[in-house]
N, C-alpha and C positions, 0 to 999 in steps of 0.2 A: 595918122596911126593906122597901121594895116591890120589884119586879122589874126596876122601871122607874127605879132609883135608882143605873144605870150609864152610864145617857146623861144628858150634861153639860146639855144644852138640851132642850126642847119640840121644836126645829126638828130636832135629830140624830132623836130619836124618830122625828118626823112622817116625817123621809125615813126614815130605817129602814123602818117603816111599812110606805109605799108600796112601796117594794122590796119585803120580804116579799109583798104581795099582787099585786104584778106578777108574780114567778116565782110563788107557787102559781097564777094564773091561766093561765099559758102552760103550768105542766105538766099543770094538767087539761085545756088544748087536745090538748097531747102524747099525753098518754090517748086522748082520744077521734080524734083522728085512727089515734093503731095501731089502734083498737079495729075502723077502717073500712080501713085496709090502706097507711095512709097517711103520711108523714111532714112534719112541721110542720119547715116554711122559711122564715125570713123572707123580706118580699118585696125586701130589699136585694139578696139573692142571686138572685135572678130576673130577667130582661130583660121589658123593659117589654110586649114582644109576650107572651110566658109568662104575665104576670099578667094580659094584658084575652084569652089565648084560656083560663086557667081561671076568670074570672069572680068575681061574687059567691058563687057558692054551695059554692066551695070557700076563702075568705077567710075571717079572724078577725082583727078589731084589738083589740090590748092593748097600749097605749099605742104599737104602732105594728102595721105590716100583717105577718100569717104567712100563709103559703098552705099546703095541705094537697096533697100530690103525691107521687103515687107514684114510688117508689126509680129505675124505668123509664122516668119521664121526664124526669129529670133530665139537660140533658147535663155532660161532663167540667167544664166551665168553672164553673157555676151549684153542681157537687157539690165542685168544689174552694175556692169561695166558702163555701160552708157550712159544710166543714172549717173552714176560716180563722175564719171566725167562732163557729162552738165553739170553738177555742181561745183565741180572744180572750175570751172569756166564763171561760174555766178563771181566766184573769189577774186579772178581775176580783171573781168568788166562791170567792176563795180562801177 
Protein backbone atom coordinates (compact mmCIF):
# COMPACT_ATOMS: atom_id res chain seq x y z
CA UNK A 1 0.00 0.00 0.00
CA UNK A 2 1.58 3.38 -1.16
CA UNK A 3 0.78 6.82 0.25
CA UNK A 4 -0.63 7.65 -2.67
CA UNK A 5 -3.47 5.07 -2.34
CA UNK A 6 -6.03 7.61 -0.77
CA UNK A 7 -6.63 9.74 -3.67
CA UNK A 8 -9.32 8.09 -5.86
CA UNK A 9 -7.82 9.59 -9.11
CA UNK A 10 -4.39 10.74 -10.79
CA UNK A 11 -6.35 14.23 -11.31
CA UNK A 12 -7.43 14.53 -7.12
CA UNK A 13 -3.45 13.89 -6.67
CA UNK A 14 -2.36 16.25 -9.39
CA UNK A 15 -4.50 19.06 -7.80
CA UNK A 16 -3.60 18.08 -4.35
CA UNK A 17 -0.27 18.43 -5.71
CA UNK A 18 -0.21 21.73 -6.85
CA UNK A 19 -1.92 23.16 -3.90
CA UNK A 20 0.70 21.67 -1.73
CA UNK A 21 3.32 23.47 -3.75
CA UNK A 22 1.65 26.68 -4.12
CA UNK A 23 1.18 27.29 -0.31
CA UNK A 24 4.89 26.01 0.48
CA UNK A 25 5.90 28.62 -2.26
CA UNK A 26 3.90 31.58 -0.86
CA UNK A 27 5.16 30.77 2.68
CA UNK A 28 8.77 30.92 1.77
CA UNK A 29 7.73 34.29 0.03
CA UNK A 30 6.33 34.94 3.57
CA UNK A 31 9.68 34.04 5.07
CA UNK A 32 11.65 36.02 3.09
CA UNK A 33 9.62 39.09 3.08
CA UNK A 34 9.64 39.11 7.40
CA UNK A 35 13.02 38.39 6.95
CA UNK A 36 13.41 42.08 5.06
CA UNK A 37 10.60 43.91 7.45
CA UNK A 38 7.94 43.17 5.35
CA UNK A 39 4.56 41.72 4.80
CA UNK A 40 3.37 39.51 1.86
CA UNK A 41 -0.22 40.97 0.41
CA UNK A 42 -1.84 39.97 -2.32
CA UNK A 43 -2.01 42.23 -5.04
CA UNK A 44 -6.13 41.86 -4.79
CA UNK A 45 -5.90 43.73 -1.76
CA UNK A 46 -3.92 46.75 -3.10
CA UNK A 47 -5.29 49.55 -5.46
CA UNK A 48 -3.95 49.50 -8.68
CA UNK A 49 -1.88 53.06 -7.90
CA UNK A 50 -0.20 50.96 -4.69
CA UNK A 51 0.92 48.15 -6.97
CA UNK A 52 2.50 50.41 -10.19
CA UNK A 53 4.12 53.01 -7.17
CA UNK A 54 5.83 49.62 -5.36
CA UNK A 55 6.85 48.18 -8.72
CA UNK A 56 8.60 45.25 -9.79
CA UNK A 57 11.00 44.94 -7.31
CA UNK A 58 8.89 44.41 -4.50
CA UNK A 59 6.34 41.74 -6.40
CA UNK A 60 6.18 37.99 -6.48
CA UNK A 61 3.94 35.79 -8.69
CA UNK A 62 2.71 32.36 -7.47
CA UNK A 63 0.24 31.50 -9.44
CA UNK A 64 -1.03 34.98 -8.88
CA UNK A 65 0.59 38.58 -7.73
CA UNK A 66 1.82 39.16 -3.82
CA UNK A 67 3.47 42.37 -3.02
CA UNK A 68 5.89 42.83 -0.29
CA UNK A 69 4.76 46.05 2.06
CA UNK A 70 5.45 47.21 5.02
CA UNK A 71 2.66 47.08 7.95
CA UNK A 72 3.01 51.42 7.58
CA UNK A 73 1.86 51.50 4.50
CA UNK A 74 -0.90 49.83 4.41
CA UNK A 75 -4.06 52.02 4.52
CA UNK A 76 -7.25 50.97 6.72
CA UNK A 77 -9.03 49.89 3.57
CA UNK A 78 -6.17 47.57 1.78
CA UNK A 79 -5.37 46.17 5.77
CA UNK A 80 -9.00 45.44 6.11
CA UNK A 81 -9.05 43.56 2.65
CA UNK A 82 -6.23 41.46 3.76
CA UNK A 83 -7.95 40.51 7.03
CA UNK A 84 -10.80 39.34 4.77
CA UNK A 85 -8.88 37.42 2.87
CA UNK A 86 -6.93 35.50 5.47
CA UNK A 87 -10.00 34.53 6.74
CA UNK A 88 -11.33 33.35 3.68
CA UNK A 89 -8.34 31.26 3.32
CA UNK A 90 -8.90 29.79 7.09
CA UNK A 91 -12.36 28.44 5.18
CA UNK A 92 -10.76 26.97 2.74
CA UNK A 93 -7.34 25.10 4.52
CA UNK A 94 -9.31 23.77 6.92
Amino acid sequence: MTKFSSFSTFNIFAKAMQQHYKLSSVAAAEEAAEAFGYVLVPATCLSWRKRNRLGETRRVRIHESFYAVRNDELTDLERNKFVEYCENLKGVCK
